[in-house]
C-alpha positions as CSV (number, residue, x, y, z in Angstrom):
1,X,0.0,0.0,0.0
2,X,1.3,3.4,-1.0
3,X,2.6,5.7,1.8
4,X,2.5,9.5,2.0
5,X,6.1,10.0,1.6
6,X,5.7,7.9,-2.3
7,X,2.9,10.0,-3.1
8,X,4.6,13.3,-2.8
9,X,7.5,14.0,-5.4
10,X,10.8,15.2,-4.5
11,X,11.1,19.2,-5.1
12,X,14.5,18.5,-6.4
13,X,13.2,17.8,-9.7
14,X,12.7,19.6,-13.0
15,X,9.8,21.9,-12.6
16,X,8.3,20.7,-15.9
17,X,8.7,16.8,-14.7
18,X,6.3,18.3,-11.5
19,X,3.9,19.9,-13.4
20,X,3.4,16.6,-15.1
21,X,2.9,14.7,-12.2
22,X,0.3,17.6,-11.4
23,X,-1.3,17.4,-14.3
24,X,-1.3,12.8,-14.5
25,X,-2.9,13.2,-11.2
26,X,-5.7,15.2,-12.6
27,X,-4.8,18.4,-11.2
28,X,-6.0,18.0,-7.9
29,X,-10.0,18.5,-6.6
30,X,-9.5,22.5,-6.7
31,X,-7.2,23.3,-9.5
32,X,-9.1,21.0,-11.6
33,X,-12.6,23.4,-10.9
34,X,-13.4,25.3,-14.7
35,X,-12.8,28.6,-12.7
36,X,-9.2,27.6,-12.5
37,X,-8.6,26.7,-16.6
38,X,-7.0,29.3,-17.6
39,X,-4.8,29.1,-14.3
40,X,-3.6,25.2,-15.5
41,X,-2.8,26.7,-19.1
42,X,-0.4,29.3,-18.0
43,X,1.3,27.3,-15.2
44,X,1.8,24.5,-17.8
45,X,3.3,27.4,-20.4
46,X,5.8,28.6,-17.9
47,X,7.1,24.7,-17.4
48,X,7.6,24.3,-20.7
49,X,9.2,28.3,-21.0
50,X,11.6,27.0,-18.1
51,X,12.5,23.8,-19.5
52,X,13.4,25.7,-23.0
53,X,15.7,28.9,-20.8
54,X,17.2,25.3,-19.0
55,X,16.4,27.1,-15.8
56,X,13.8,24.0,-14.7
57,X,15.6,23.2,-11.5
58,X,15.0,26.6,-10.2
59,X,11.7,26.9,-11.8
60,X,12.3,30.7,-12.9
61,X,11.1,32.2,-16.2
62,X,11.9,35.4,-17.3
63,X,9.3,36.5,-19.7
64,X,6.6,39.1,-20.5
65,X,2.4,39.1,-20.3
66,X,2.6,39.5,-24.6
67,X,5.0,36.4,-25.1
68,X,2.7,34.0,-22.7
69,X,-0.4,35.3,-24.1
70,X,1.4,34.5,-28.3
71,X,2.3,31.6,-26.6
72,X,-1.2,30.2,-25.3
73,X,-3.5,32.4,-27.5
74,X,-5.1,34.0,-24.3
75,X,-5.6,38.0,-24.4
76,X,-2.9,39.8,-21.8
77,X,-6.4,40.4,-19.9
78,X,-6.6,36.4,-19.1
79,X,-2.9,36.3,-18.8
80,X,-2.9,38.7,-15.5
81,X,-6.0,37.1,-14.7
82,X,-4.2,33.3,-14.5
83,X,-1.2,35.0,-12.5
84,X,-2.7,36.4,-9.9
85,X,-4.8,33.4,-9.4
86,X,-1.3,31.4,-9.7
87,X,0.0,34.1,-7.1
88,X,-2.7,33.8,-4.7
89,X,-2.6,29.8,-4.4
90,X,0.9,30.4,-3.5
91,X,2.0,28.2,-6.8
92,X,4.2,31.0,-8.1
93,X,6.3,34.2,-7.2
94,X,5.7,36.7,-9.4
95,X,8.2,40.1,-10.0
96,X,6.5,42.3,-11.9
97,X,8.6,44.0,-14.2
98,X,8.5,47.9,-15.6
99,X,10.2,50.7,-16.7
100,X,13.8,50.3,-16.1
101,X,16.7,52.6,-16.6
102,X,14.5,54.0,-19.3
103,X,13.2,51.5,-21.3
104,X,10.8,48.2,-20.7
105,X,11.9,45.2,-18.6
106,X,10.4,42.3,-18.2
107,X,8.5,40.0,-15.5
108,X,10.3,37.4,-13.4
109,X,8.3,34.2,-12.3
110,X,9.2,31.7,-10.0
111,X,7.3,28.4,-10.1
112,X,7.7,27.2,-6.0
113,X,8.3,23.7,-6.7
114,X,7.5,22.9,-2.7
115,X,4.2,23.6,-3.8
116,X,3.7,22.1,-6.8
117,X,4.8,18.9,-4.8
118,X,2.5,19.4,-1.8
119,X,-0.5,19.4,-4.3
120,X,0.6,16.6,-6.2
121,X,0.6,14.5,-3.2
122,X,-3.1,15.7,-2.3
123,X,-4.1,15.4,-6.0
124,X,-2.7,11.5,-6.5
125,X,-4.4,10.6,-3.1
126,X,-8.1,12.2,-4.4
127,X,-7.3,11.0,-7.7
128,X,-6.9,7.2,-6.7
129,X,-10.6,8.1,-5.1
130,X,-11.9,9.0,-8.5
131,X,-10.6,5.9,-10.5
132,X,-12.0,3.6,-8.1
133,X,-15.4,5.1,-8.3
134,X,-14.8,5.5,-12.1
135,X,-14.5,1.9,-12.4
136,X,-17.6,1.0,-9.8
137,X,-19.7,3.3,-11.6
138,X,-18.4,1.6,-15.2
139,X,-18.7,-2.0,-13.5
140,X,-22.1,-1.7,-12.4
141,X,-23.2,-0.5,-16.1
142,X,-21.5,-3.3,-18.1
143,X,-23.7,-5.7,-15.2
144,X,-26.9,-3.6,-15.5
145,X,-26.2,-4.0,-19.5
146,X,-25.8,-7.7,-19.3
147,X,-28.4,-8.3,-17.3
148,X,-30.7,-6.4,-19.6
149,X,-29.4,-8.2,-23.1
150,X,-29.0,-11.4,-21.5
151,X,-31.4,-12.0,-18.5
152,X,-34.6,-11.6,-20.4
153,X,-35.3,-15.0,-21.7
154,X,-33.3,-14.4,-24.8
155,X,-30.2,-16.5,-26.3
156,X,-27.3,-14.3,-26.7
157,X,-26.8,-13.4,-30.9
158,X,-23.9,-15.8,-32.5
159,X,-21.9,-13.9,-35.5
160,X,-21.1,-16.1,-38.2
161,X,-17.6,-14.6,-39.5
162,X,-15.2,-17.1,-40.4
163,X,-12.4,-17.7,-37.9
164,X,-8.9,-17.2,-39.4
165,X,-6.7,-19.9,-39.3
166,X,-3.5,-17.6,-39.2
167,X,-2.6,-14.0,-39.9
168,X,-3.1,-13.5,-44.3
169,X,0.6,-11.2,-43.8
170,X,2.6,-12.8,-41.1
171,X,6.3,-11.8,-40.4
172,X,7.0,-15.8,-39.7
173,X,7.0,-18.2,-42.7
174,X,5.0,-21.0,-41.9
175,X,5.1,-23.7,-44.0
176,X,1.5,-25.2,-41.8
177,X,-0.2,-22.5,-42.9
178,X,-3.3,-23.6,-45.3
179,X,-3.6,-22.4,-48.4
180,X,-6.3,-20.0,-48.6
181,X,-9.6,-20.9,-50.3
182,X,-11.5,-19.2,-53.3
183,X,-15.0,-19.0,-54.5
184,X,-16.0,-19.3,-58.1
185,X,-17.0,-15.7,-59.4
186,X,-20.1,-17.0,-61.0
187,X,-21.3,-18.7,-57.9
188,X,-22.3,-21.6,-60.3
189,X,-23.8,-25.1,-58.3
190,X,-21.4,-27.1,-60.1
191,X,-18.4,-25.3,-59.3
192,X,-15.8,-27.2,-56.5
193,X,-15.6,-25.7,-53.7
194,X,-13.5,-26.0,-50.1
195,X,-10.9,-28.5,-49.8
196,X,-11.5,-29.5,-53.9
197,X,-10.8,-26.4,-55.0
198,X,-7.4,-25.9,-52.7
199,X,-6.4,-29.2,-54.4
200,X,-7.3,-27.5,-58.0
201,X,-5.4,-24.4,-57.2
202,X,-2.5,-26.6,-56.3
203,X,-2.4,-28.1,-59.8
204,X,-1.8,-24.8,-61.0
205,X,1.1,-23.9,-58.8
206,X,5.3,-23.7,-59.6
207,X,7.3,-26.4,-58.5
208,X,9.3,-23.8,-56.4
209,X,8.6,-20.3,-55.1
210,X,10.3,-17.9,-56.5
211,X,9.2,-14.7,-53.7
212,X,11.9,-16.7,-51.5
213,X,9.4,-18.8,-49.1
214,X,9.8,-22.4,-48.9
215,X,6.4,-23.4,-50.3
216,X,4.4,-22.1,-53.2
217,X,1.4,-23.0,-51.4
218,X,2.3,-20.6,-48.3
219,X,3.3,-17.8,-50.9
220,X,0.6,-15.4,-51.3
221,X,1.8,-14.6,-54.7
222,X,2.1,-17.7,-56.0
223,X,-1.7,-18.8,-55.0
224,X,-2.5,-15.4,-56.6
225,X,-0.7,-16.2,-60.1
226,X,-2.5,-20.1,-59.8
227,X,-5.5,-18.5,-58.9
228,X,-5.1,-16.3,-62.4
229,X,-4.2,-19.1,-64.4
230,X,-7.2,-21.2,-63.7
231,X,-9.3,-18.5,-64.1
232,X,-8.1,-18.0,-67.6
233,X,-8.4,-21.4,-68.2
234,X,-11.9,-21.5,-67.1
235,X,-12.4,-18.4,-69.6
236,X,-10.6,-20.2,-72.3
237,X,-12.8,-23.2,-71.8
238,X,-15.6,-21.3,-71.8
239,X,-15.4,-19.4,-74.8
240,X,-14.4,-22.8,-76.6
241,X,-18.0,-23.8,-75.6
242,X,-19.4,-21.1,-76.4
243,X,-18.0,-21.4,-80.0
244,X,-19.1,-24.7,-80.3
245,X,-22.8,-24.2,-79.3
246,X,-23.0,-21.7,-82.0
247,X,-21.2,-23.5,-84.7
248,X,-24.1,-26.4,-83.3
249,X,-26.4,-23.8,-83.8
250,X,-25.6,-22.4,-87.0
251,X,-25.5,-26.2,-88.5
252,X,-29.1,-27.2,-87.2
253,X,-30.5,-23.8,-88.5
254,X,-29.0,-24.6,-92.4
255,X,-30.3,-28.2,-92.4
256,X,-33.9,-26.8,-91.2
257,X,-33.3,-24.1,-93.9
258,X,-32.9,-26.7,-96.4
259,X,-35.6,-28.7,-95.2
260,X,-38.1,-25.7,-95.5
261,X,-36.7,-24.6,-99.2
262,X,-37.2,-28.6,-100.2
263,X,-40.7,-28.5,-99.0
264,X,-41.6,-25.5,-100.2
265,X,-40.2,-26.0,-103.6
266,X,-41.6,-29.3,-104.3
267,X,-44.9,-29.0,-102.6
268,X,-45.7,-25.5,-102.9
269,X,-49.1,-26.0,-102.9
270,X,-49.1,-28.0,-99.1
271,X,-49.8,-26.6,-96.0
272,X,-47.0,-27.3,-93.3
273,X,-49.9,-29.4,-91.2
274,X,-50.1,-31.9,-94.4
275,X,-46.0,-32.2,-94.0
276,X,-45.4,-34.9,-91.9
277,X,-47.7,-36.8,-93.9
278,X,-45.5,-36.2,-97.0
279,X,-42.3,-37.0,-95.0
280,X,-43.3,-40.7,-94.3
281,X,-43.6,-40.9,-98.9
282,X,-40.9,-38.9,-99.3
283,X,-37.4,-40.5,-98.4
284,X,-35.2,-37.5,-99.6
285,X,-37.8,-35.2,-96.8
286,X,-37.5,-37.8,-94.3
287,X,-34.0,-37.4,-95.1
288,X,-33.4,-33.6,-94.7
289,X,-36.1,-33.8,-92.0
290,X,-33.7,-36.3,-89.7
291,X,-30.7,-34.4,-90.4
């Protein structure tokens, strides 16, 4: 269990390192109040002003009201406003600076580091206070959530993604990992699928990788150029088909065109429901007719 000595910081560090702690321990129960924002902003600015001038250890900052406000976009008006509040608390020191031997001179701040420690140890001891009812209060939703999905006579909702077998870009070659499986594009009923089509795209792949892994089949480019090859030799085949059914075609339709100009130039006079009739007499239309 922490003590009070580890919750307060040692003032012998840079101020900037203290202001952190300050500021990771939520800034204490007062500081933290929206009355005290524009405080928080200007002590944070003169840290990081002290730890640029390397004078952190003595947490002094020589600077002006005009350079803090360029520096944190507050008007000069919010600037005094933050210091004397800074002043009052008893975080800073503040020399206000003037005319001087005739011309301007500017302000001298002292961030009391003594301070800054004694309300980071009040701050990290009310801070721990505000996690652990943080995490009651977000506890006590998650079980007033669960109860209400789950407790009402209804089955928790299964997803059905597809659990990955291993990472699709790994940094480790493994030659156990499976090769991955593809899906027709035409989403046809005949086409193989699963562990049949895995064993197809294998029939397609190089002896030997040549993307230096030890397998083709655990080569994501080499799956990929299989994957392209079958693919065109699905297209192939299917044109090839295609081709045929209309050379098919364009045969059937010039016999029936020479069946029709037979009929109709020997029996011009007959009607087409009288046809069969003359097909059983005539063996040169039963011919043309069983072509």
């Amino acid at each position: 269990m922490s003590t009070a000595k580890t919750l307060r910081p040692s003032p012998r560090r840079d101020v900037f390192d203290l202001v952190n702690c300050l500021a990771r321990a939520g800034w204490g129960e007062e500081l933290r109040k929206p009355a005290h924002r524009g405080a928080r902003v200007i002590l944070r600015d003169l840290a990081d002003a002290a730890y640029d001038a390397h004078t952190g250890l003595s947490g002094q900052v020589t600077t002006t009201a005009n350079q803090i406000a360029d520096r944190t976009g507050y008007s000069r008006t919010w600037v005094y406003e933050a210091l004397r509040k800074l002043e009052a608390l008893g975080i800073i020191r503040w020399w206000r600076g003037g005319i001087k031997d005739g011309g301007p001179s500017p302000s001298t701040i002292t961030i009391v580091k003594t301070a800054i420690c004694d309300l980071v140890e009040v701050a990290r001891t009310w801070h721990d206070q505000v996690l652990s009812d943080r995490a009651r209060k977000t506890i006590e939703r998650i079980n007033r959530t669960v109860k209400f999905r789950f407790c009402r006579g209804k089955k928790p909702a299964h997803t059905s993604h597809v659990q990955l077998a291993g990472t699709p870009h790994s940094y480790v070659r493994n030659e156990g990992v499976p090769a991955p499986s593809f899906s027709a594009s035409d989403n046809s009923s005949d086409q193989p699928k699963g562990q049949e089509m895995n064993a197809i795209i294998e029939s397609y792949l190089p002896p030997e990788c040549s993307h230096g892994n030890r397998l083709p089949r655990a080569c994501n480019r080499c799956q990929s150029a299989a994957w392209q090859t079958l693919q065109a030799k699905r297209k192939e085949e299917e044109a090839g088909r295609k081709r045929a059914e209309a050379k098919t075609m364009s045969i059937e339709a010039h016999k029936a065109a020479q069946f029709t100009e037979y009929m109709e130039t020997t029996y011009p006079d007959a009607r087409k429901a009288e046809w069969p009739e003359i097909i059983k007499n005539d063996p040169r239309a039963g011919e043309l007719a069983s072509a």
